[in-house]
C-alpha positions in Angstrom: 0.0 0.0 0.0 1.5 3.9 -1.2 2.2 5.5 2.3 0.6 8.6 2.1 2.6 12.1 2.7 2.4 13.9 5.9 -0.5 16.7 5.3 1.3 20.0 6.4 -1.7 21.5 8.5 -1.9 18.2 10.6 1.6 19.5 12.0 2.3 21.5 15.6 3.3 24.8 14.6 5.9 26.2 16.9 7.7 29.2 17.2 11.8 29.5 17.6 14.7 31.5 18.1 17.7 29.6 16.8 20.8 29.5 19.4 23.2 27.9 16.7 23.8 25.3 14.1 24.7 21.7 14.7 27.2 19.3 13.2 24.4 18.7 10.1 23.5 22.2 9.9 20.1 22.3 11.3 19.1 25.5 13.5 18.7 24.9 17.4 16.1 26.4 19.3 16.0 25.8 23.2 13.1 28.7 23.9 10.5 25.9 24.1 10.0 22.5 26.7 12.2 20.5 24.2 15.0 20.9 21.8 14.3 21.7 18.2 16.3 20.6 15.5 15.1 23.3 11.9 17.0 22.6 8.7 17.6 26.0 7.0 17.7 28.7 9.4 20.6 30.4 11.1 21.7 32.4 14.3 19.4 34.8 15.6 16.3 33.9 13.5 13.2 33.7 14.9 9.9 32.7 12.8 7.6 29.6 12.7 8.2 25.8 12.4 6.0 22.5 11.9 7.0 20.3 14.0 6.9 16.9 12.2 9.8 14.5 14.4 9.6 13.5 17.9 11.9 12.0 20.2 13.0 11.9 23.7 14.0 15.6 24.6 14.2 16.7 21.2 11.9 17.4 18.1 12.3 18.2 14.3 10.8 21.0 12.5 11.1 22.4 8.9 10.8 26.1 8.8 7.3 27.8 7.7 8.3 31.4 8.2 10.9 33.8 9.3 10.4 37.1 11.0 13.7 38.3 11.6 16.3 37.2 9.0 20.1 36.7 10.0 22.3 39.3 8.0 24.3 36.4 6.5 21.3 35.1 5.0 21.4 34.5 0.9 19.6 34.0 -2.0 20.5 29.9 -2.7 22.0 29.7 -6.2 19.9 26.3 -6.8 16.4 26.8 -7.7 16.1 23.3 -5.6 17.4 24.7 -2.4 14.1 25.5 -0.3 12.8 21.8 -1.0 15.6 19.6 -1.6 17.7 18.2 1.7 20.4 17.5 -0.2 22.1 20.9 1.1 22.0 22.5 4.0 24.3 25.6 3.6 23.4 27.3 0.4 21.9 30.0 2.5 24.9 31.1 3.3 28.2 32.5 1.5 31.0 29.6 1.5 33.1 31.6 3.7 30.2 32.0 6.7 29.6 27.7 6.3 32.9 26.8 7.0 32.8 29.2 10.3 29.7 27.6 10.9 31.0 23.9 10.4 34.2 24.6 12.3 31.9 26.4 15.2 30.0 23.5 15.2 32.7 20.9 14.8 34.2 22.8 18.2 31.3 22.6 20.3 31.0 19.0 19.2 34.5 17.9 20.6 33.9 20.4 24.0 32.0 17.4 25.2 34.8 14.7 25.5 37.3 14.9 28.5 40.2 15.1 26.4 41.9 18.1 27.5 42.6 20.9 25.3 41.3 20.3 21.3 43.9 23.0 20.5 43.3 24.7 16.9 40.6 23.6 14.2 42.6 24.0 10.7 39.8 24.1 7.8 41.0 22.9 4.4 38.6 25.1 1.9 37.3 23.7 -1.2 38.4 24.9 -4.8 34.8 25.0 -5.6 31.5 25.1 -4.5 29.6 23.1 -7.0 30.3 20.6 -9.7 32.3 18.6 -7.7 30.1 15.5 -6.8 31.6 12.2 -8.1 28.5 10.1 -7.3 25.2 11.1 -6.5 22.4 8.3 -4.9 18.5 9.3 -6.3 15.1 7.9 -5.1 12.4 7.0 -7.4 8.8 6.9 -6.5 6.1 6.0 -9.4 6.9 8.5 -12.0 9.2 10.6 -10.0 13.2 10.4 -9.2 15.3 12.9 -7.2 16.1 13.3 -3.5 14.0 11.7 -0.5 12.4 14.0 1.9 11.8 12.2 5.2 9.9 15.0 6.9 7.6 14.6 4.1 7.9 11.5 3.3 8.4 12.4 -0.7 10.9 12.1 -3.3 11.6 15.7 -4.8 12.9 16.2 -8.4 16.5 18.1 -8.8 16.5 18.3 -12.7 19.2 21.7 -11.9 21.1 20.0 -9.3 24.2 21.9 -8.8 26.5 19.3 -7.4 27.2 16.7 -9.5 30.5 17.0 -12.0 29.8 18.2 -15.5 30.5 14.6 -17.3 27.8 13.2 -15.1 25.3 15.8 -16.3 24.1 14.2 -19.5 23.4 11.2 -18.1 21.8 12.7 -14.8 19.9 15.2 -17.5 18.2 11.9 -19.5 16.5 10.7 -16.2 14.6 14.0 -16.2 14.1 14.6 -20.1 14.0 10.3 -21.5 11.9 8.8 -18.6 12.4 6.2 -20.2 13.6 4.1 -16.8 9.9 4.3 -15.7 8.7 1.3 -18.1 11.8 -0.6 -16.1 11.7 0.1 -12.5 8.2 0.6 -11.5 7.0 1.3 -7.8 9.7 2.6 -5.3 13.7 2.1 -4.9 16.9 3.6 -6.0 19.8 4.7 -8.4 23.3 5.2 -8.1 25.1 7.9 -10.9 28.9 7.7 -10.7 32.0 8.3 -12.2 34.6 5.5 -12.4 37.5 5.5 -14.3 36.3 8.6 -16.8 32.8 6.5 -17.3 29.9 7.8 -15.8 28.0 4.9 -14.6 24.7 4.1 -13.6 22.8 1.5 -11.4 19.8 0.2 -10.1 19.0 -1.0 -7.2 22.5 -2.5 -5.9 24.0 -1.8 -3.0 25.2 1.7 -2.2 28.8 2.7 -3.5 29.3 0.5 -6.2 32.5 0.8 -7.6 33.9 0.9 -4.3 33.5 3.9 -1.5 35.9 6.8 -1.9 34.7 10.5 -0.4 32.7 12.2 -3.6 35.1 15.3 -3.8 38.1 13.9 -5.6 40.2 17.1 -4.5 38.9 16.9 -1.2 40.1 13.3 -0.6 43.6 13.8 -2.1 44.3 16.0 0.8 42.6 13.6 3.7 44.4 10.6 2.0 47.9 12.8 2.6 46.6 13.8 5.6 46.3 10.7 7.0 50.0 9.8 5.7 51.5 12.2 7.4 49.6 11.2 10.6 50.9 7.5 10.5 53.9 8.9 9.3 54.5 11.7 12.2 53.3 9.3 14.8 55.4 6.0 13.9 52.1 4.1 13.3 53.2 0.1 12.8 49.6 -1.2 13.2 46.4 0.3 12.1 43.1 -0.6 11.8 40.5 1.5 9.2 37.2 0.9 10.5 34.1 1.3 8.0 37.1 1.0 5.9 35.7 1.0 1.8 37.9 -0.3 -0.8 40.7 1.1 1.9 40.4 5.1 0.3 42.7 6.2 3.1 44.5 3.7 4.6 45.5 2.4 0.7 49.8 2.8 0.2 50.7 3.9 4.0 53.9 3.2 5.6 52.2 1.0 8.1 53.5 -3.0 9.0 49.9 -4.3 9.3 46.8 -2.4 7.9 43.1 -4.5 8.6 40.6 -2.8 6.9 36.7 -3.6 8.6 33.9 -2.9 6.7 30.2 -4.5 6.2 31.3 -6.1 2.5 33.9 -7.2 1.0 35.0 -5.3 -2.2 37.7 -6.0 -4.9 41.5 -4.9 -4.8 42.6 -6.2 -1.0 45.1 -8.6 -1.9 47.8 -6.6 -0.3 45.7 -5.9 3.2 44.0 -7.9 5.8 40.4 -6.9 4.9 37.3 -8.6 7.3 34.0 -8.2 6.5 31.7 -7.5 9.2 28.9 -5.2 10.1 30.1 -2.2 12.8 26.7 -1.8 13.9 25.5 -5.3 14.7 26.1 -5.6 18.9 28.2 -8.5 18.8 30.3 -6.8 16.0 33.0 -6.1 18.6 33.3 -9.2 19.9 33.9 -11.6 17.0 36.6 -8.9 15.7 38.3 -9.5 19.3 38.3 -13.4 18.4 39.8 -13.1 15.2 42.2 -9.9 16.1 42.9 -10.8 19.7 46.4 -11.3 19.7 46.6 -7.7 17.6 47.9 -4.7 19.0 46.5 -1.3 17.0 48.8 1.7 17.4 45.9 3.7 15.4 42.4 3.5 14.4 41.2 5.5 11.5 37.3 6.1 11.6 35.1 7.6 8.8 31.9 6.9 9.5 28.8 6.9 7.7 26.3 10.1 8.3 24.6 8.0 11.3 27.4 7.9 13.0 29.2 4.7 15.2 27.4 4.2 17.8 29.4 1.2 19.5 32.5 3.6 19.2 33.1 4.0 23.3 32.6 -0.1 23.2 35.5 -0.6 20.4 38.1 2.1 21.6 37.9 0.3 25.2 38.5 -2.5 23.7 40.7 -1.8 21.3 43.1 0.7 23.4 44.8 2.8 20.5 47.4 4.9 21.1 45.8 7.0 18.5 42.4 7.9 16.8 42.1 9.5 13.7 38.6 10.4 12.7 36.9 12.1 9.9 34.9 14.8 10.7 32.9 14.8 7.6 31.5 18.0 8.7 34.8 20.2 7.7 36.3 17.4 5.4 39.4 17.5 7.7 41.0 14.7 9.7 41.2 15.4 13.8 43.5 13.3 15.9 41.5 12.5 18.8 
């Protein structure tokens, strides 16, 4: 049976002030009983939301209205900004997101007892847009784009700004052909992405085919020597990549052992230890320990997906690095923690 979408007027409409932004980039408001998460607004802002998420403490709004605007507020260059949660700065000038990110990335780490964080270098991006390697779309019925969970909708990007310009005519034909509707009828998913100069495109699979790698190629040349330089600087002999990929950055280091973890096996591991095994499955921890038990890690390199690793207090316990080096997607910088 077709779920129906959330009516709008069925929805709590709140009032906010936003305090500040968090790690995704969603506007906090603490004026009310609970904690409200609203994509698209900024510092300062006060207007209405429509509340449409609840959980324990917090809730989840998207924005109605704003009253008073925040002075670093901008016209979005994509016409699919307002609907589309694909972005969540575009509101803002590049320059004002990565003060927010690296704001937010701060007040993120002021909660673990590790003494002092010391400075936050950002790396800036050449570009803004056209940089997307790979880009994941939703299809419902007739339409294909990005899932809205609030609403429970797909909505169409047909001027995504994102995605490299050798992907666009094959992104453009699943707007203008349609064609892929007499194929794949119902609900599910495609993957566009660029592999070895040829843009590729699948249905249905499993997410990242071709192998995991971060989506801005320039980007992840500088966490891959980034990373280097860590296991370099540090004297790293054992290291273990957790939610590891095809090995993007623990690939060519100086390390003795490498074991690369992740929840399927991919191609091109011949030279590395590589177990499959699923990080968020409770008892992930303890068959690793059985079959690395006699292993001691110097380093463990975390990039996590979006959700997060929950078990991560669990496996560092356990594990007892001497180093962690995780990827704060949020800045696209590497923090030694």
């Amino acid at each position: 049976m077709r779920r129906k979408q959330k009516p709008t007027e069925n929805l709590q409409k709140i009032r906010f002030s936003i305090d500040h932004l968090d790690p995704m980039g969603q506007g906090v408001d603490k004026s009310g009983k609970k904690v409200t998460f609203i994509g698209g607004t900024l510092p300062g802002e006060t207007g209405t939301a429509l509340v449409f998420k609840r959980a324990k403490g917090v809730q989840f709004a998207m924005l109605e209205s704003i009253d008073e605007s925040s002075s670093q507020r901008i016209e979005a260059q994509c016409p699919h900004f307002n609907q589309c949660p694909g972005c969540q700065y575009q509101h803002v000038s590049y320059e004002d997101e990565l003060e927010f990110k690296k704001a937010a990335l701060s007040r993120h780490l002021s909660g673990i007892k590790m003494g002092d964080i010391g400075d936050i270098n950002v790396f800036a991006a050449p570009r803004r847009f056209a940089y997307r390697n790979r880009v994941q779309l939703h299809y419902r019925r007739k339409y294909i784009g990005m899932l809205d969970g609030a609403q429970d909708k797909v909505v169409e990007v047909p001027n995504c700004l994102l995605i490299k310009e050798e992907m666009h005519a094959k992104f453009d034909s699943l707007y203008r052909q349609k064609d892929w509707q007499e194929i794949h009828m119902g609900r599910g998913h495609c993957e566009l992405y660029l592999q070895d100069d040829e843009v590729k495109l699948s249905w249905n699979d499993v997410y990242s085919q071709g192998g995991f790698s971060q989506v801005y190629e320039e980007m992840n040349v500088k966490l891959k020597a980034r990373v280097a330089s860590l296991v370099e600087d540090k004297n790293i002999k054992t290291l273990l990549d957790l939610f590891s990929g095809s090995g993007n950055l623990s690939n060519n280091l100086g390390a003795e052992k490498i074991v690369l973890v992740d929840s399927h096996e991919l191609a091109n591991m011949e030279q590395q230890a590589f177990y499959a095994l699923d990080l968020y499955e409770e008892d992930s921890l303890t068959r690793f320990s059985r079959k690395y038990k006699k292993v001691q890690f110097d380093a463990v390199v975390l990039d996590p997906p979006r959700r997060g690793f929950p078990l991560i207090d669990k496996w560092m316990r356990r594990i007892k690095p001497k180093h962690i080096f995780m990827l704060a997607a949020i800045l696209l910088v590497l923090r030694e923690i």
